[in-house]
N, C-alpha and C positions, 0 to 999 in steps of 0.2 A: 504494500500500500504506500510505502515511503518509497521505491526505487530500488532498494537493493535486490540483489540476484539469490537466490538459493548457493548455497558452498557447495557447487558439483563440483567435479573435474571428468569429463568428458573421458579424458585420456586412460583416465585410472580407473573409472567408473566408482567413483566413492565418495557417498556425501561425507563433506567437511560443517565447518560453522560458517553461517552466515557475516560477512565484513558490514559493519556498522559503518555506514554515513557519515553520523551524528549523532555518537553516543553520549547518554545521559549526564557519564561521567565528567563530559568537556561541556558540559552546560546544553546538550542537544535534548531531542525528541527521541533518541533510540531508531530501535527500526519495527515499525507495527508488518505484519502477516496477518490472512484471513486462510482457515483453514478448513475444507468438509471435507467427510470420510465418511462412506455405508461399510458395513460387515455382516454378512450372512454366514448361521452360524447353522451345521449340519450334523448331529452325532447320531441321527437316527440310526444307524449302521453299529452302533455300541450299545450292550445291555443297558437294559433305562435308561438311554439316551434322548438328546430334545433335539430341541430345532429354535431358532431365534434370526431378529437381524437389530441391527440399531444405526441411526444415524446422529455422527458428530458435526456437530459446528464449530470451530474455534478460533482465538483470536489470542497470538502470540505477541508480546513483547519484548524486542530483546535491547537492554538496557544499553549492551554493551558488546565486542567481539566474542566473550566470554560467560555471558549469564542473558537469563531469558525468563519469564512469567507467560505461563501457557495458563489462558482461560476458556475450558469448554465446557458445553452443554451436549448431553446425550439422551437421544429418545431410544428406550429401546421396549422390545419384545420378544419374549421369550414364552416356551411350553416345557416347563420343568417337568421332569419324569421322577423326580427324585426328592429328600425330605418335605415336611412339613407343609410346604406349601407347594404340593405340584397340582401342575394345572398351566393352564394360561396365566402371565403375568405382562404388566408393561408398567414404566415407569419414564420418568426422567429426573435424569441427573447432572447438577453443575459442580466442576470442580475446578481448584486452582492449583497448578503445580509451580515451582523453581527448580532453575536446570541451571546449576554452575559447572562448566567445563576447565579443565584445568590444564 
């Protein structure tokens, strides 16, 4: 959303870290990302196995070349075969992570 590129290397085939613009550290904005991810999820082929799928939205900030605040929301759905509450279930969930690389 700010410009920067994802940390590939084409050559190597290996994601790296993302290079900051203008990080927070030097008085900047950091580097914002927008992120969605579906997962479908299949274990019907396993004794009491389910089946599920969910989708993520997310919205990363990375302060600096080196640390990042990842905020996502996940809707999911699932058909638990197994304890207390099996059955159909769906929910959603928002979480906040930090990621410092070193």
């Amino acid at each position: 959303m700010t410009g920067e590129k994802p940390g590939f290397s084409a050559r190597s085939g290996v994601w790296g870290t993302t290079r900051v613009a203008r990080p927070v550290t030097d008085g900047g904005i950091g580097a914002w990302e927008l992120a969605t991810r579906y997962d479908k999820y299949d274990f019907t082929d396993a004794a009491r196995g389910g089946e599920g799928d969910s989708w993520t939205l997310g919205l990363n900030w990375y302060l600096n070349n080196w640390s990042r605040v990842m905020f996502n929301y996940v809707r999911w759905n699932t058909d638990n075969q197994v304890g207390a509450y099996a059955g159909m279930d769906s929910g959603n969930t928002f979480n906040i992570r930090t990621q410092v690389v070193f």
